[in-house]
Biopython code that builds the backbone (N, CA, C, O; Angstrom):
import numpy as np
from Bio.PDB.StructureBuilder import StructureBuilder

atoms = [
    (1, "UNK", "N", (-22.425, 28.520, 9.642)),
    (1, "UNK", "CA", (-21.479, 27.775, 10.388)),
    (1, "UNK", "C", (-20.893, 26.700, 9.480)),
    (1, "UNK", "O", (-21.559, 26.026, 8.693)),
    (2, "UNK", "N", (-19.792, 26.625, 9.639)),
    (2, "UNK", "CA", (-18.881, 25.580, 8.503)),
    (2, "UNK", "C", (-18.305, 24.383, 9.452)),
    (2, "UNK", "O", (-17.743, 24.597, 10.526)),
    (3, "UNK", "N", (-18.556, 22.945, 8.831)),
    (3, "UNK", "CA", (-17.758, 22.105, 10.146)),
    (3, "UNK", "C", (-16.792, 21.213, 9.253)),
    (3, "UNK", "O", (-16.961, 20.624, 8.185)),
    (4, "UNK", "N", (-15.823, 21.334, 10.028)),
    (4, "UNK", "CA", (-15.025, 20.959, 9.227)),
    (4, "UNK", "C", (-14.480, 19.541, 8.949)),
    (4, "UNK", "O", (-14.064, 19.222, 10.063)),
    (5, "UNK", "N", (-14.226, 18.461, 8.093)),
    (5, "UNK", "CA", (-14.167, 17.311, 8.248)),
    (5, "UNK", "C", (-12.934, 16.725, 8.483)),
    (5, "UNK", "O", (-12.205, 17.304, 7.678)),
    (6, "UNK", "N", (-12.297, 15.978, 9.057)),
    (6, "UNK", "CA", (-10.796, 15.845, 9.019)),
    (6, "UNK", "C", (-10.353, 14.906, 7.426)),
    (6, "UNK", "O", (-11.163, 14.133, 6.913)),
    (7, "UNK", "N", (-9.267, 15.108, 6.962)),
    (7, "UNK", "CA", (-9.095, 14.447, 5.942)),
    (7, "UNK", "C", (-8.239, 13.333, 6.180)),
    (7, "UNK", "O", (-7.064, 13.516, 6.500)),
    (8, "UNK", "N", (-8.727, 12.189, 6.052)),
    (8, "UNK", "CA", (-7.890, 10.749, 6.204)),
    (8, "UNK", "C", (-7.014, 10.502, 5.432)),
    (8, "UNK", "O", (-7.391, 9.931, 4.408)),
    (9, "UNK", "N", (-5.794, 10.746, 5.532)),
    (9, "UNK", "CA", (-4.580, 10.421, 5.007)),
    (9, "UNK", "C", (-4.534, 8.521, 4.816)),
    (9, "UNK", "O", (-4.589, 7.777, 5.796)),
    (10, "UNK", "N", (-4.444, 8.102, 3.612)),
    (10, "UNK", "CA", (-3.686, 6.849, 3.476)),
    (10, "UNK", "C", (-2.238, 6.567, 3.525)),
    (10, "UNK", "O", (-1.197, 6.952, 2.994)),
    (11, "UNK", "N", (-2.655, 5.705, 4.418)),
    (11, "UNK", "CA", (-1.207, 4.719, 5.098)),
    (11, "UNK", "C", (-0.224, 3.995, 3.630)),
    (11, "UNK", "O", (-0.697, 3.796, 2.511)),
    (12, "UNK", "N", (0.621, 3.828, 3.888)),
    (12, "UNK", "CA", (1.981, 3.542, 2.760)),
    (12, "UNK", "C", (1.918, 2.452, 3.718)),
    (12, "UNK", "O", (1.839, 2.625, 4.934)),
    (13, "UNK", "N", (1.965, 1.022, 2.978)),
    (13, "UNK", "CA", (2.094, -0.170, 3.706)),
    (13, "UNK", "C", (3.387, -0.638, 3.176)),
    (13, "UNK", "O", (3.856, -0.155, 2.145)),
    (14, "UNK", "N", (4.043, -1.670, 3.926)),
    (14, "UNK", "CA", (5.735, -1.783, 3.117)),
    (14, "UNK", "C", (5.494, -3.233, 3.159)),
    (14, "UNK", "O", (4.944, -3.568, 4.208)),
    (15, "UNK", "N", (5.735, -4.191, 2.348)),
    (15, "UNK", "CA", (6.095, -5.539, 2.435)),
    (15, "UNK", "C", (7.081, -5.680, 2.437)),
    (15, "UNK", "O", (8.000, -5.060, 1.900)),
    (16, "UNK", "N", (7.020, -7.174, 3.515)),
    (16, "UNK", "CA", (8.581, -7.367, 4.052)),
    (16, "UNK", "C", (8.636, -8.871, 3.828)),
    (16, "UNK", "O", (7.881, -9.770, 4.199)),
    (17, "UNK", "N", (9.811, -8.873, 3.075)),
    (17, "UNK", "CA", (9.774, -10.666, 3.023)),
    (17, "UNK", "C", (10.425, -11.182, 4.011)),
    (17, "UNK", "O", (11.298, -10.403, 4.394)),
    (18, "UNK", "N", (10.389, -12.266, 4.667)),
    (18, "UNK", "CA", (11.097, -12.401, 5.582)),
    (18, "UNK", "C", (11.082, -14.210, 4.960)),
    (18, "UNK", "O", (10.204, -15.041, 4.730)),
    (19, "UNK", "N", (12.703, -14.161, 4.874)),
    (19, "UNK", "CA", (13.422, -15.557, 5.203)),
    (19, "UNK", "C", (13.405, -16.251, 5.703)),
    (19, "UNK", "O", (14.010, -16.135, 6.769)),
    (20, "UNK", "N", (12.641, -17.730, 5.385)),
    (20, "UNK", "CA", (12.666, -18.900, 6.438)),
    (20, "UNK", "C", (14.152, -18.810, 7.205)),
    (20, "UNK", "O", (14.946, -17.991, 6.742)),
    (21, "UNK", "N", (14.501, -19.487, 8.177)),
    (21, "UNK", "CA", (15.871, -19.386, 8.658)),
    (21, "UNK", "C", (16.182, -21.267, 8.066)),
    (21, "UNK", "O", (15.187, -21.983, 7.954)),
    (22, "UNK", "N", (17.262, -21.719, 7.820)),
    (22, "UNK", "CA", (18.218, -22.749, 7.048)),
    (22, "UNK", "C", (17.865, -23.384, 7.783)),
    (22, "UNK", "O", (17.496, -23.035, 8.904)),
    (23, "UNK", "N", (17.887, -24.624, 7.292)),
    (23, "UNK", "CA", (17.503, -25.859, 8.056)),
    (23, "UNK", "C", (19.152, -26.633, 7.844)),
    (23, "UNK", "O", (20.006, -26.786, 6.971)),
    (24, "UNK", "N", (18.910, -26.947, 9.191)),
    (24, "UNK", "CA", (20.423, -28.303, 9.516)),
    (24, "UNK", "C", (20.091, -29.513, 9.753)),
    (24, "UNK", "O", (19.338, -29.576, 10.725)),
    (25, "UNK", "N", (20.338, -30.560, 9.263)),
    (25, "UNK", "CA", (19.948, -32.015, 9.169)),
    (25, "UNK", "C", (21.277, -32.474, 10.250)),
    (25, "UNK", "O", (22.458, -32.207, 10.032)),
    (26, "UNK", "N", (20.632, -33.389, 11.712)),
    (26, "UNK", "CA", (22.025, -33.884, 12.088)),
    (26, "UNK", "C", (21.922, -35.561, 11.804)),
    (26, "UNK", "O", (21.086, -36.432, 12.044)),
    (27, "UNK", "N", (23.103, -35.511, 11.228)),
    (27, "UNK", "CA", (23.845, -36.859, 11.119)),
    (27, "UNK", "C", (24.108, -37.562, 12.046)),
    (27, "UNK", "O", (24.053, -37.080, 13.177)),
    (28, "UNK", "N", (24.386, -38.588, 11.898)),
    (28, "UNK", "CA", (24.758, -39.645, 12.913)),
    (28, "UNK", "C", (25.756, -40.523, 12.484)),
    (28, "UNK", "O", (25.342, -41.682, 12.505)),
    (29, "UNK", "N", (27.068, -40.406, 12.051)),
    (29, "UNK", "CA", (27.959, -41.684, 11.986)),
    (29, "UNK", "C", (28.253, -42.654, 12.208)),
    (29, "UNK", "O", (28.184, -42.916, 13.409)),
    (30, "UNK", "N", (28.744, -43.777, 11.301)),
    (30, "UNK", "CA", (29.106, -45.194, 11.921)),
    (30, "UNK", "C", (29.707, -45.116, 12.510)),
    (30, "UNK", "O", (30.255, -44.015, 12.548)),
    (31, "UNK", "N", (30.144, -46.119, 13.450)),
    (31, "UNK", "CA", (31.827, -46.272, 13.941)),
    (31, "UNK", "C", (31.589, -48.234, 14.586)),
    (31, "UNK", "O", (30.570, -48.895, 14.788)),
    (32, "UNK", "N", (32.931, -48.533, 14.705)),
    (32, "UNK", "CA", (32.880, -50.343, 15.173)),
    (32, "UNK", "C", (32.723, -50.125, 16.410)),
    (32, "UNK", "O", (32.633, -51.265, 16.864)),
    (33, "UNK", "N", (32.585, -49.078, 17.669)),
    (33, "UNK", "CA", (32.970, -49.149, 18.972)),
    (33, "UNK", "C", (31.772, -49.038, 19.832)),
    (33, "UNK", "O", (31.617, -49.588, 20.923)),
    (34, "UNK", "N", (30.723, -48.055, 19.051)),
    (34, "UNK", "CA", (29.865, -47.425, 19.966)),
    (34, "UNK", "C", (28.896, -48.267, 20.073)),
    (34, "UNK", "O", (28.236, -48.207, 19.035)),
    (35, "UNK", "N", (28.236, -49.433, 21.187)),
    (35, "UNK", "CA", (27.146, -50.045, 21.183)),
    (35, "UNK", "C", (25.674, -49.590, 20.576)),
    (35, "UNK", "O", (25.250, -48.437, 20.661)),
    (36, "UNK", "N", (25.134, -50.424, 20.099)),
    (36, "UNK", "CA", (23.971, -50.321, 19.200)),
    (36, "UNK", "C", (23.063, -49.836, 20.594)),
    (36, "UNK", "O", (22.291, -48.932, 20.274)),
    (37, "UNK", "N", (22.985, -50.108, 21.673)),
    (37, "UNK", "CA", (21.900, -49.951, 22.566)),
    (37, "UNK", "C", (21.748, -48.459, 23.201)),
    (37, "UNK", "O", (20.752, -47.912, 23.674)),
    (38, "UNK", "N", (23.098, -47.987, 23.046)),
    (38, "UNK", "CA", (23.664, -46.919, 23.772)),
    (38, "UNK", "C", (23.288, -45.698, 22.459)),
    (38, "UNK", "O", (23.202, -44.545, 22.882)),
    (39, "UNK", "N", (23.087, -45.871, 21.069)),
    (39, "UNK", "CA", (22.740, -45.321, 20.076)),
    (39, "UNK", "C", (21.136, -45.162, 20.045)),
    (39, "UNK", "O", (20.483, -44.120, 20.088)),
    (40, "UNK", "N", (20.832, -46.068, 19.987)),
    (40, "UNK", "CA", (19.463, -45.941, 20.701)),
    (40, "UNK", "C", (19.108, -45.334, 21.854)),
    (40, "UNK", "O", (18.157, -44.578, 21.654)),
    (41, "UNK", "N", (19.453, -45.346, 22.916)),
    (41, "UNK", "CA", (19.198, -44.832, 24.332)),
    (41, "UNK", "C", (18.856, -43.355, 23.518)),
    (41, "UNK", "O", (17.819, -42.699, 23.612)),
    (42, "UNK", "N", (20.276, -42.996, 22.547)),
    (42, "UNK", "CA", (20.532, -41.297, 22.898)),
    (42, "UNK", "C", (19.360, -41.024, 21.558)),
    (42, "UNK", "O", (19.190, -39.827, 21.325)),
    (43, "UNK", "N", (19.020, -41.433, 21.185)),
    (43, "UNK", "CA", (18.557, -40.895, 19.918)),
    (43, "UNK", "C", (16.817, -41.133, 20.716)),
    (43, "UNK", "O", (15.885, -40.875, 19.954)),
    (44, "UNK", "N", (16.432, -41.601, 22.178)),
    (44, "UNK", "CA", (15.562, -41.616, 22.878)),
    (44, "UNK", "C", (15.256, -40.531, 23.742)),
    (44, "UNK", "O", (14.210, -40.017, 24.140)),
    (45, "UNK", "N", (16.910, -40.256, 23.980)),
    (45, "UNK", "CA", (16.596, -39.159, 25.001)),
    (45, "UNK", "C", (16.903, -37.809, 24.596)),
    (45, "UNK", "O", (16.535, -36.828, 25.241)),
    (46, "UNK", "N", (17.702, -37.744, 23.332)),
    (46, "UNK", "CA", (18.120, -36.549, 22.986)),
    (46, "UNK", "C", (17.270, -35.939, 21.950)),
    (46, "UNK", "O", (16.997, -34.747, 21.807)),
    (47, "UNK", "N", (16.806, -37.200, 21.083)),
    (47, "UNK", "CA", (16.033, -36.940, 19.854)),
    (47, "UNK", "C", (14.583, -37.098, 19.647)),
    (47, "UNK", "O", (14.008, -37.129, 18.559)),
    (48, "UNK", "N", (13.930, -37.216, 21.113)),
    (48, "UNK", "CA", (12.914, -37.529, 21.048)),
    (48, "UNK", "C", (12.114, -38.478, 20.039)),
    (48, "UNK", "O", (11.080, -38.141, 19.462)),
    (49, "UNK", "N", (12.625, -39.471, 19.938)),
    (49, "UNK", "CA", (12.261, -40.858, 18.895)),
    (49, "UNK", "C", (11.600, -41.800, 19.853)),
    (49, "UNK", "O", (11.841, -42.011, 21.042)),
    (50, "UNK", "N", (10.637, -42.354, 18.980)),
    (50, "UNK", "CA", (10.325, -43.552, 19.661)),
    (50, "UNK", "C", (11.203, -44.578, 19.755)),
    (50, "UNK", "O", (12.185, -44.829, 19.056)),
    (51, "UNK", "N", (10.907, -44.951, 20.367)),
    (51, "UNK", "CA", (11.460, -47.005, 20.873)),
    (51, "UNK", "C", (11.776, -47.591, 19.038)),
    (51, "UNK", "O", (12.768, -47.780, 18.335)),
    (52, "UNK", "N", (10.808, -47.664, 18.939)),
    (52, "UNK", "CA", (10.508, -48.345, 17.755)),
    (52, "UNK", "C", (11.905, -47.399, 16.165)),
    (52, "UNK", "O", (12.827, -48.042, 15.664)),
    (53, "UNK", "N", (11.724, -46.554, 15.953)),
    (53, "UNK", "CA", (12.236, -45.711, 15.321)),
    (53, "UNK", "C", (13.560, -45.423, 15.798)),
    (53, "UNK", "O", (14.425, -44.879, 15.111)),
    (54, "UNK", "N", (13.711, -45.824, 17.065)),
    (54, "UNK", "CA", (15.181, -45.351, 17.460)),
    (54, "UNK", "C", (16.186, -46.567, 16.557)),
    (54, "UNK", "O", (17.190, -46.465, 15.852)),
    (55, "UNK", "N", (15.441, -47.567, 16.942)),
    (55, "UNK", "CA", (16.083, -48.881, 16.258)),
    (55, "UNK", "C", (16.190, -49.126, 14.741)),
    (55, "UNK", "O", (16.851, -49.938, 14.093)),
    (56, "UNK", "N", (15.362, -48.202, 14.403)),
    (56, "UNK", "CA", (15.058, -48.182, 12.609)),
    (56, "UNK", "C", (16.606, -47.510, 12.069)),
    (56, "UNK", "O", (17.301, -47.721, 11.075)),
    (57, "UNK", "N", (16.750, -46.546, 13.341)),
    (57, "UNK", "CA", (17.851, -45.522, 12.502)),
    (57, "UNK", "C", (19.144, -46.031, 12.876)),
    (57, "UNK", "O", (20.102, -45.878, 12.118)),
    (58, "UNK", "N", (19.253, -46.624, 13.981)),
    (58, "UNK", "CA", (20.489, -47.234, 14.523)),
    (58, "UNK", "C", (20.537, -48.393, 13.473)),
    (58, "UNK", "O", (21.507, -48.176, 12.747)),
    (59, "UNK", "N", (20.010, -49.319, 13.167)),
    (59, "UNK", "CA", (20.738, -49.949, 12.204)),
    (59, "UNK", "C", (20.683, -49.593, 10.702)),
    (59, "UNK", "O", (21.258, -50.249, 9.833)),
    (60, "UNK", "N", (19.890, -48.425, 10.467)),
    (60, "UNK", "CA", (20.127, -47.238, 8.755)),
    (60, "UNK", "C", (21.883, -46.995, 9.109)),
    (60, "UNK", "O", (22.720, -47.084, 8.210)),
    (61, "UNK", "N", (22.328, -46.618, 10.854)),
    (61, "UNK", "CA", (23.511, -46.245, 10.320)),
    (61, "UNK", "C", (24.386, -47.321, 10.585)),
    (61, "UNK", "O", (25.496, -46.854, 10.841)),
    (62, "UNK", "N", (24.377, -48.788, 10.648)),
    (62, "UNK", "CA", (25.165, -49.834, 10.877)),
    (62, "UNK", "C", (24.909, -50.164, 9.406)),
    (62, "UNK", "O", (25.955, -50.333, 8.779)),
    (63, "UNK", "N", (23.730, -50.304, 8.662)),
    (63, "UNK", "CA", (24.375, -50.348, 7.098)),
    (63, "UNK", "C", (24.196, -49.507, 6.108)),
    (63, "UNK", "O", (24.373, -49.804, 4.927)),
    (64, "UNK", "N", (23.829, -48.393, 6.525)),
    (64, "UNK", "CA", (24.211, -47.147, 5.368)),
    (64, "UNK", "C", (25.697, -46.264, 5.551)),
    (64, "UNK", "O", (26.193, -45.571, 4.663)),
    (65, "UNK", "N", (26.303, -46.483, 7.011)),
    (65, "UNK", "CA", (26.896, -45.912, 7.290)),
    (65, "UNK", "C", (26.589, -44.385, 7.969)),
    (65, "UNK", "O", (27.548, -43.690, 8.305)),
    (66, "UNK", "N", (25.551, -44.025, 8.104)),
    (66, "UNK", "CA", (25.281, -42.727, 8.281)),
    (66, "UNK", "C", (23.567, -42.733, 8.625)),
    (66, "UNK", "O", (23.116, -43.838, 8.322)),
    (67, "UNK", "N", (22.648, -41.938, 9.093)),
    (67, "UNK", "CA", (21.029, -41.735, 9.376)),
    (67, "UNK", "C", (21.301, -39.995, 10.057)),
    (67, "UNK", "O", (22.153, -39.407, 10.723)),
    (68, "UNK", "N", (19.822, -39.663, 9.306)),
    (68, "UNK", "CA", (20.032, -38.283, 9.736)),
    (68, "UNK", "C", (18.655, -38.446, 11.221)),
    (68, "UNK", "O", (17.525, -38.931, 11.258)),
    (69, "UNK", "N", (19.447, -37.828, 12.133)),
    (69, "UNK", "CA", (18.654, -38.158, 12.958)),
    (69, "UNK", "C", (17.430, -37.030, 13.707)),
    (69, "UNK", "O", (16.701, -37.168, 14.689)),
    (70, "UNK", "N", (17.650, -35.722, 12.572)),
    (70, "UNK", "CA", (16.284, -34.897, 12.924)),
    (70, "UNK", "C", (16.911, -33.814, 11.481)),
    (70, "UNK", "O", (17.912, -33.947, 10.777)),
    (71, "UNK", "N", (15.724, -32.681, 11.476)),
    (71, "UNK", "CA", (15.883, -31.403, 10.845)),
    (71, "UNK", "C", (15.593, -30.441, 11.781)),
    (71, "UNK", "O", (14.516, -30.581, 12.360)),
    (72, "UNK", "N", (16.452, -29.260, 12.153)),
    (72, "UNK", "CA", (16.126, -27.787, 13.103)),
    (72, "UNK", "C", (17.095, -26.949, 12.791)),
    (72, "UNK", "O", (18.235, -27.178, 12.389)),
    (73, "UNK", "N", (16.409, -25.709, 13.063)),
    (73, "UNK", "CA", (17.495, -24.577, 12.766)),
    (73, "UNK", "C", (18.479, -24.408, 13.163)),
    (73, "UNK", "O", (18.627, -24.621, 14.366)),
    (74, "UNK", "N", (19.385, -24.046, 12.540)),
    (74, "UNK", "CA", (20.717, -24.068, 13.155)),
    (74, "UNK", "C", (21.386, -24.176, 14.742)),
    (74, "UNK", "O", (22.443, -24.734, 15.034)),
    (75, "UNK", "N", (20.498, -23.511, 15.615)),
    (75, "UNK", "CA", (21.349, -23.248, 16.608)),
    (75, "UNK", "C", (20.905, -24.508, 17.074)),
    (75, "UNK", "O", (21.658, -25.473, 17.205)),
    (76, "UNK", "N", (19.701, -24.516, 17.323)),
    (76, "UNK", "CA", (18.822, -26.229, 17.789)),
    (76, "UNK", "C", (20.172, -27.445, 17.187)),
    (76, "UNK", "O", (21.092, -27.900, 17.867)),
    (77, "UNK", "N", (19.894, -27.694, 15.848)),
    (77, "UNK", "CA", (21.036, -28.447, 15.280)),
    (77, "UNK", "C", (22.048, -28.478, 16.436)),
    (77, "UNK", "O", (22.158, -29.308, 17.339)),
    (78, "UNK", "N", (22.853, -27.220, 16.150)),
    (78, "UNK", "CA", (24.178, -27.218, 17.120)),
    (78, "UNK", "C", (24.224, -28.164, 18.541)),
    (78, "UNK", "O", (25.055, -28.986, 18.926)),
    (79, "UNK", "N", (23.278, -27.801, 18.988)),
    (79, "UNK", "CA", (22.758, -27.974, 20.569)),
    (79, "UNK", "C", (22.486, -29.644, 20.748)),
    (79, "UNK", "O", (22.754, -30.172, 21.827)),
    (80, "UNK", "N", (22.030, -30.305, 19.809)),
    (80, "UNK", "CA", (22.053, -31.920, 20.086)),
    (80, "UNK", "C", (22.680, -32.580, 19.657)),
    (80, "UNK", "O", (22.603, -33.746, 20.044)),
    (81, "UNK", "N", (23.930, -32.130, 18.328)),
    (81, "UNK", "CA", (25.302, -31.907, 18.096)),
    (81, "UNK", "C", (26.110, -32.211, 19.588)),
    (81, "UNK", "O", (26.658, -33.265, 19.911)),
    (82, "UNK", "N", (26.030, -31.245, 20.200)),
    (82, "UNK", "CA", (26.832, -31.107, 21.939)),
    (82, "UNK", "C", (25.969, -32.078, 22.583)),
    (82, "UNK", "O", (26.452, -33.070, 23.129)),
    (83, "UNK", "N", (25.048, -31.914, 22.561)),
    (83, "UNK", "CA", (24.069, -32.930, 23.677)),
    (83, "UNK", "C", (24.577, -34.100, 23.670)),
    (83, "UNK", "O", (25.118, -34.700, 24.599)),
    (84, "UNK", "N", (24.352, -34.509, 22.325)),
    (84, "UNK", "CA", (24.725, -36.197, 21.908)),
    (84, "UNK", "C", (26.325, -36.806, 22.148)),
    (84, "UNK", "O", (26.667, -37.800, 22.788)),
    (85, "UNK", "N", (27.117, -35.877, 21.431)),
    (85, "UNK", "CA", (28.405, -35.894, 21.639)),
    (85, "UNK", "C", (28.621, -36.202, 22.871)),
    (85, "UNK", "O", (29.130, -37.314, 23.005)),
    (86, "UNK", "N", (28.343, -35.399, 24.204)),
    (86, "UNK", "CA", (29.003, -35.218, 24.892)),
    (86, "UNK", "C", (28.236, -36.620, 26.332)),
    (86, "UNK", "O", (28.913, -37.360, 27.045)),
    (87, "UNK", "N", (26.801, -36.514, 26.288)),
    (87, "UNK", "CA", (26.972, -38.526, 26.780)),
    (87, "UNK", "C", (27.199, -39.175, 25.773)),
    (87, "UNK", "O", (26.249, -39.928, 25.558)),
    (88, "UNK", "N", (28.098, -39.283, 24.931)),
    (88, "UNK", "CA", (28.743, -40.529, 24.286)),
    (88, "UNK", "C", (30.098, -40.429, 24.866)),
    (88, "UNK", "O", (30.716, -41.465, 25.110)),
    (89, "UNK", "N", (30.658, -39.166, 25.127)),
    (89, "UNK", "CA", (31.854, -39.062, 25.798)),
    (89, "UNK", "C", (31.937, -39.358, 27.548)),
    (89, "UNK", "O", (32.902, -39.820, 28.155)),
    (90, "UNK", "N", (30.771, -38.985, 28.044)),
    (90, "UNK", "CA", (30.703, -39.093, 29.130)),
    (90, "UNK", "C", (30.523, -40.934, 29.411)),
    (90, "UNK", "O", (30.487, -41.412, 30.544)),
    (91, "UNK", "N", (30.466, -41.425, 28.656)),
    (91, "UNK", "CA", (30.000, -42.839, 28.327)),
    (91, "UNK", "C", (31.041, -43.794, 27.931)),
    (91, "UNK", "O", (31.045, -45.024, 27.992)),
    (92, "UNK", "N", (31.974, -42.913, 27.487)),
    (92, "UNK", "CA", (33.667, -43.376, 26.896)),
    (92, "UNK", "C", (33.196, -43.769, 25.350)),
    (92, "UNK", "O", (34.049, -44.513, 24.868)),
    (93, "UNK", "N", (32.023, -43.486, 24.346)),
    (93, "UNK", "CA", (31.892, -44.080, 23.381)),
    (93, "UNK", "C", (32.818, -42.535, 22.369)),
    (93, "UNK", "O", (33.269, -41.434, 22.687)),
    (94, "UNK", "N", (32.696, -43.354, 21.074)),
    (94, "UNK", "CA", (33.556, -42.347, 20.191)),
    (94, "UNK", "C", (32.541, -41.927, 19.145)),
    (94, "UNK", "O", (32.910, -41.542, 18.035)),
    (95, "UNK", "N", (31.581, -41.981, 19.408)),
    (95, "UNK", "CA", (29.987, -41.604, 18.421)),
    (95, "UNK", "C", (30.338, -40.211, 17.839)),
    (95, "UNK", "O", (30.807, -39.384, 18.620)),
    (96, "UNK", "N", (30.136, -39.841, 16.405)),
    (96, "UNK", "CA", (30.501, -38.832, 16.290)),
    (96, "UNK", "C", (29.154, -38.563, 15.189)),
    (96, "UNK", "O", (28.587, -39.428, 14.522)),
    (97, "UNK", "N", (28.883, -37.247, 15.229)),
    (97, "UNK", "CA", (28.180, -36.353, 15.063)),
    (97, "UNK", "C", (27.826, -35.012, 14.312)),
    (97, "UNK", "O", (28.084, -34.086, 15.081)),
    (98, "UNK", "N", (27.261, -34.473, 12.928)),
    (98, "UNK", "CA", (27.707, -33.443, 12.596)),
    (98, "UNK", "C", (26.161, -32.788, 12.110)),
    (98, "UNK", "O", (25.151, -33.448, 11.870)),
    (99, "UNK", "N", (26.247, -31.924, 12.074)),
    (99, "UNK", "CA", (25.182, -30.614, 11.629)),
    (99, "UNK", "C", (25.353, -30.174, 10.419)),
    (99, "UNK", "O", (26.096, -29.193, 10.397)),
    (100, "UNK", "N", (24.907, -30.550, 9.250)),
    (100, "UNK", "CA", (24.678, -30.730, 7.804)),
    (100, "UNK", "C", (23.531, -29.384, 7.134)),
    (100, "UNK", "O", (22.320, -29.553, 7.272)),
    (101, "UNK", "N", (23.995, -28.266, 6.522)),
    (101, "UNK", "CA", (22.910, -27.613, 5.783)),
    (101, "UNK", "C", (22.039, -28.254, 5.277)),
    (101, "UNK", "O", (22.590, -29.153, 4.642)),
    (102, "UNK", "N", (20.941, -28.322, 5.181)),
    (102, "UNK", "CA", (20.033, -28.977, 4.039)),
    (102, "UNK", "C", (19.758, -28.531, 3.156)),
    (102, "UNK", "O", (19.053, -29.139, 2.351)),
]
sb = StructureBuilder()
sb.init_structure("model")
sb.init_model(0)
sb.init_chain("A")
sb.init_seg("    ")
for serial, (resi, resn, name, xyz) in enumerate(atoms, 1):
    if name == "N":
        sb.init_residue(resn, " ", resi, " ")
    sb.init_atom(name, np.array(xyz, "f"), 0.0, 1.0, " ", f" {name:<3s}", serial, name[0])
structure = sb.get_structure()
């Protein structure tokens, strides 16, 4: 009687690199109009910052002119881009806002 053994074929494994996805830094612009408190508020509620830190960056951008106010992937970026923008508009302020490659 003969038994027969099965023969185990080896697997071909493929490596795959996979690409972090780009990081977007958002900015925060000066401007003379938009209250310092109201910069703070949003960078509280939009950017999840502390109290403390909200105020660090609000006046980085009263004398640097500019504070980046997080790093996320693009679409995230986009999204607090609109968030922010749009209660500063709803607010009548002219705060402006941009989404920066890093």
């Amino acid at each position: 009687m003969t038994i027969e053994t099965p023969v185990l074929e080896k697997k071909q494994t493929t490596l795959r690199k996979v690409k972090e996805p780009k990081k977007y830094k958002v900015v925060v612009l000066n401007d003379d109009f938009t209250p310092m408190e109201f910069v703070v508020a949003m960078f509280v509620s939009i950017f999840r910052k502390q109290h403390n830190e909200a105020i660090d960056l609000t006046v980085q951008i009263h004398t640097d002119g500019s504070a980046v106010a997080g790093i996320f992937p693009h679409e995230i970026a986009e999204q607090k881009v609109v968030d922010a923008v749009s209660m500063a508009r709803a607010n009548g302020h002219p705060l402006v806002l941009r989404a920066e490659q890093e």
